[in-house]
Structures are given as C-alpha cells and as structure tokens.
N, C-alpha and C positions, 0 to 999 in steps of 0.2 A: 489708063487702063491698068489693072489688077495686073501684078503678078504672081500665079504661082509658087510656092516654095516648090522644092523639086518631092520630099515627102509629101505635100498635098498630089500633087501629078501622079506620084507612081501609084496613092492610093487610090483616084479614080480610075487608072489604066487597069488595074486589079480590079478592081469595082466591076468594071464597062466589060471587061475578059472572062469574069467570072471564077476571079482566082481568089478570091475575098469580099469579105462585105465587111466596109466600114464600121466603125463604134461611132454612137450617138453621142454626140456632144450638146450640151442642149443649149449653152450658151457661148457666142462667139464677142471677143472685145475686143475693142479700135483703141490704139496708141498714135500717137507721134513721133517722128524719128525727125535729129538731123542726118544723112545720110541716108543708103539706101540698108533697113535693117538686113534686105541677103547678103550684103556686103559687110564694109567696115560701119555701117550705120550705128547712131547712141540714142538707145532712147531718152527721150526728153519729159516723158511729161513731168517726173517729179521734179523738177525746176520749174517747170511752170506752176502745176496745183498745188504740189506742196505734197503728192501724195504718188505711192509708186501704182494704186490702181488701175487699171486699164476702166475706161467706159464701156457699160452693158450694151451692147450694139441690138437686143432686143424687142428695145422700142424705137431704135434708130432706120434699121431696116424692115420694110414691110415684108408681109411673107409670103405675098403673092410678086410672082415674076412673070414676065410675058416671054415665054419662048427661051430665048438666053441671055435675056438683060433683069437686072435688078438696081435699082437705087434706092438712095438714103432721105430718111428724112432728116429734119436737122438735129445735129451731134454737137453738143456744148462743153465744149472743156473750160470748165469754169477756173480762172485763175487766182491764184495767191500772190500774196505781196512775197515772193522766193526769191525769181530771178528771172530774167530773159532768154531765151534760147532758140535759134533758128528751128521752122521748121519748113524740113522738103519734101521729106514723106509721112504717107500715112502706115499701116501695117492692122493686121486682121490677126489673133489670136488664138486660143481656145482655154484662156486661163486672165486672172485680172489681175495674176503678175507673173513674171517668168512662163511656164508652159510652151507651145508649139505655136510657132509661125504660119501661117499660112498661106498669105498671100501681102504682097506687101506695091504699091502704087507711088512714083513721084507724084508732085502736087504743083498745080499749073505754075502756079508762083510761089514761091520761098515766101516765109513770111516770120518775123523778128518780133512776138508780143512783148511789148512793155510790161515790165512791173505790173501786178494789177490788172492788166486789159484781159480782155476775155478771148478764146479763140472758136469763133465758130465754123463747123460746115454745111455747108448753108444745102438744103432740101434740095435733091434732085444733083446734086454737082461731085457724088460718089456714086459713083456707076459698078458692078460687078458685070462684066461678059463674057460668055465660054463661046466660042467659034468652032 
C-alpha cells in the first residue's frame, strides 16, 4: 500500500477542512527506489534506463476509481545496457525529474534487473487506497 508523504496529507487535511484547495497537477510520474525514497532511499532509474526521467503514469493509471481503490495498468521501464540496481520501492511524483514526492510503496519483492532486462509492473499489482 501507498504511502503518503506527509506534504501530500497535510494538503488533503486542508483540502477535506476547507482551509485550501489544491493546485492541478496534470501529470503525476512513477520512479524506482532502492530504499524507502521518505527515508534514506536512491533513486534508481537512471542506472537502469540510462535516463533520469521519471515515466508518465497517464496512461499507466486509469482514471476511473471505485470508491477508494485505484490500480495500474502495466508501467514498462524499458532498460539500457547501464547497470544493475536493486529495486524495493516504487515512488509517485509530480515532476519527470526532481519535483515533489508524493506517495511512495515497498514492492512485494526486491528485484536486481540485469544489464539489458526490462523491468515491468505488471496490470492491476499497483494499487492506490485512501481509507
């Protein structure tokens, strides 16, 4: 499950209070982390693709949600022959380099792409839920 940064929380507590209203972001984008990025986490991808952009999560997530779940369809981080690099989390954005965190998720299994290999997530296995 998603977690929150503590800036995305306090802007919905604001939001939900009526103490603000959010700025439109119109595009939100998925990295990779070793680590947890709230924490000491590194992102990873540009060791994998060869490239420091984050992926358009656009067409990855559909825009209809039932209630308070949403999932993904499948997200392809297409790899470069760079280098290998663990990954454990995933991480949500609002920028396809640097910019604001969001919310950031461990990933059921760590996973070490080889050189070359491709890393996917696979449709329906990134879940978003507000409780």
């Amino acid at each position: 499950m998603a977690v929150f940064t503590a800036t995305v929380s306090s802007t919905m507590l604001n939001w939900l209070t009526g103490n603000t209203t959010p700025a439109a972001v119109a595009t939100r984008y998925i990295s990779v982390y070793n680590g947890d990025p709230q924490g000491a986490g590194t992102e990873v991808i540009s060791t994998l693709t060869g490239s420091a952009n984050r992926i358009n999560m656009t067409a990855a997530v559909p825009t209809t949600a039932t209630n308070t779940v949403s999932s993904n369809a499948d997200i392809i981080f297409t790899t470069a022959a760079v280098g290998s690099a663990t990954v454990t989390h995933v991480g949500i954005s609002d920028a396809i380099t640097a910019g604001t965190l969001y919310a950031s998720a461990a990933v059921s299994a760590s996973k070490t792409p080889a050189v070359g290999d491709g890393l996917r997530i696979l449709s329906g296995s990134l879940t978003f839920t507000i409780n």
